[in-house]
N, C-alpha and C positions, 0 to 999 in steps of 0.2 A: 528469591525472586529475580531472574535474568530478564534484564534490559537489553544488553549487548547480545551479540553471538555469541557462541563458543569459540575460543581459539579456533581448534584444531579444525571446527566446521569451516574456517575459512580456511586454513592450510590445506585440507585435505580436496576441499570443493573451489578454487581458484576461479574456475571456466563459470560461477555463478556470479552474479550482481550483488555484492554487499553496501560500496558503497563507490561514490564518482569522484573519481581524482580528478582535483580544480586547485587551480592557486586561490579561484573568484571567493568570494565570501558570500556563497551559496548553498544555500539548506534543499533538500527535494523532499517534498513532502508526499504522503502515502495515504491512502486511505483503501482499506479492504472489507469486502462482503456485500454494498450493495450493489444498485442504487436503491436506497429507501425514500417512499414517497413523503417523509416528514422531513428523515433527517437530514441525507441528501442535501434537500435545498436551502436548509437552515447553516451547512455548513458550506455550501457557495458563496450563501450572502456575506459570513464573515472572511471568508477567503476573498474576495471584491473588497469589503473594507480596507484589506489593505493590500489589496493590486497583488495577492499571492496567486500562482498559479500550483497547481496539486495535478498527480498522476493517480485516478481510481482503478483498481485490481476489483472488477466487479464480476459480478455469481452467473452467469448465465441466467438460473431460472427468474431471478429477480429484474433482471433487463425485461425479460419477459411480459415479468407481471407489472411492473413501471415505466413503461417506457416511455414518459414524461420527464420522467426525474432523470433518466439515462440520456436523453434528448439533450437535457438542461447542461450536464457536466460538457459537451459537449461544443454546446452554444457558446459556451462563455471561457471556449477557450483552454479547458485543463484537457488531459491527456487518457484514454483508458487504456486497459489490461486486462486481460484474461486470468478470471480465478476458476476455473473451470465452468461446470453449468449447474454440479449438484453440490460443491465445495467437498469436493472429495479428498480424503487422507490417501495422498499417495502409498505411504507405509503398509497399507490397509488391504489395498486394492492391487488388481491384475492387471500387468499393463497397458494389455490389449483395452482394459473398462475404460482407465485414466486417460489413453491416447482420443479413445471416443469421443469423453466425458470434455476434453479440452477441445475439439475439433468443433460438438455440439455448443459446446460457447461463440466458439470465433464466428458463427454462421451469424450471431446477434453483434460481439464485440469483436470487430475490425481493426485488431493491432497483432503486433507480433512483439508484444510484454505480455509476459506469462510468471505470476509467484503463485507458486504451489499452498495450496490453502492449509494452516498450522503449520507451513515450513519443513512442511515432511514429503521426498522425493525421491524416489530411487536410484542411484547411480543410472540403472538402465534405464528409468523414465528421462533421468536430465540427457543421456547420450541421444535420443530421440528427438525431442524437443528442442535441445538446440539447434538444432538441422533447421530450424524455423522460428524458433523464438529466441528474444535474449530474455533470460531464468533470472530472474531481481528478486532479490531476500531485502534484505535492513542490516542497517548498523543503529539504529535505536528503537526499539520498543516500547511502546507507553504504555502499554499495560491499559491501556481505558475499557477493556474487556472484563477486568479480575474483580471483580465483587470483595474480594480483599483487599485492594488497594484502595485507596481515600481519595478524593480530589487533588488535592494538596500534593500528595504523593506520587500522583501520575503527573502533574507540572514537573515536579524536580526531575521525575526521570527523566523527561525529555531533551528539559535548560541545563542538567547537569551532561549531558553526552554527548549532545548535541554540537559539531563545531563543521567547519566548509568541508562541504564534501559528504555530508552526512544522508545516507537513508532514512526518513521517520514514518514510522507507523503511528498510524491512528486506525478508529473504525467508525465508519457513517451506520452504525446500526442501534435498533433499541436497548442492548445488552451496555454499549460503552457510554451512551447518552449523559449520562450524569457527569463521568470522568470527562469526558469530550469536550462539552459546551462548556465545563470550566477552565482545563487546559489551554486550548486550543488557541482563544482571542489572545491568552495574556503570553504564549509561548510565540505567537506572531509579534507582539507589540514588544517582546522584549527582543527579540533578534533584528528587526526590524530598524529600533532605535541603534543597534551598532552596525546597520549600516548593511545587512544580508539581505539579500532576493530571496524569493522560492522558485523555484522553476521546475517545469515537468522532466520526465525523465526521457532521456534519448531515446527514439526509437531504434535508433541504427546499431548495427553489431559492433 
């Protein structure tokens, strides 16, 4: 079970966003796939508890179908990203579809952060994309997606990897919900107490 990247994904793909060099004692938090009309909001209210600011990587067609809950992230402050419009596997797919497929999101979400959805992109999709986007991957994975992973489990991964400078992934969706809402407060309350911000992530290149 990978938390981290692979080495060499970072050696070999430099020109991508893994993680944001700071001296600050600052964490950038993540969330990918929606906006979801439940969960979304439930996981603002505790990003407000404690004055956290978060950067969402949201779906195109779900801005769409939500756009209350996509409003909200907005309102109060946190940062969006472009996950495309259909959450397409770059790996998968024809350039010409994926370049559409992203273009068809930004017409809803209005940034130029772009992470490819499952972390799968082609050499010749990133050399496009960055002409216009900065490409953000993570340096921690929670795993709140894996139906194998436990509550409990998905904490440690985050508190155990987690240090300044750090990318973290989470997911505002019905799939990581269980892993989420338990992680989440107590992985804010424990960085928090040593003294770290959350902040969104730069938009600038």
């Amino acid at each position: 079970m990978r938390v981290t990247p692979p080495y060499f994904a970072r050696l070999f793909f430099p020109q991508l966003l893994w993680e944001i060099n700071t001296s600050a004692k600052e964490v950038f938090l993540t969330f990918d796939d929606g906006p979801h009309p439940e969960i979304t909001p439930r996981v603002l209210e505790i990003l407000d508890k404690f004055d956290a600011k978060a950067t969402f990587f949201c779906v195109g067609e779900n801005v769409k179908k939500y756009p209350a809950a996509y409003a909200s992230i907005i309102e109060k402050g946190h940062r969006a990203g472009n996950h495309s419009y259909h959450h397409l596997n770059g790996w998968q797919t024809m350039d010409r579809k994926y370049f559409d497929d992203v273009a068809q999101c930004r017409i809803l979400v209005d940034s130029n952060l772009f992470r490819p959805p499952y972390g799968k992109i082609k050499p010749s999709q990133i050399r496009v994309l960055r002409k216009d986007y900065k490409v953000v991957m993570w340096s921690v994975l929670s795993r709140d997606f894996d139906e194998n992973v436990r509550q409990e489990q998905c904490l440690q991964n985050v508190i155990r990897f987690t240090k300044a400078g750090s990318v973290v992934v989470f997911h505002d969706s019905e799939k990581a919900a269980t892993n989420l809402f338990h992680a989440l407060p107590v992985f804010l309350e424990h960085f928090k107490q040593r003294g770290f911000v959350f902040s969104i992530i730069p938009s600038r290149h």
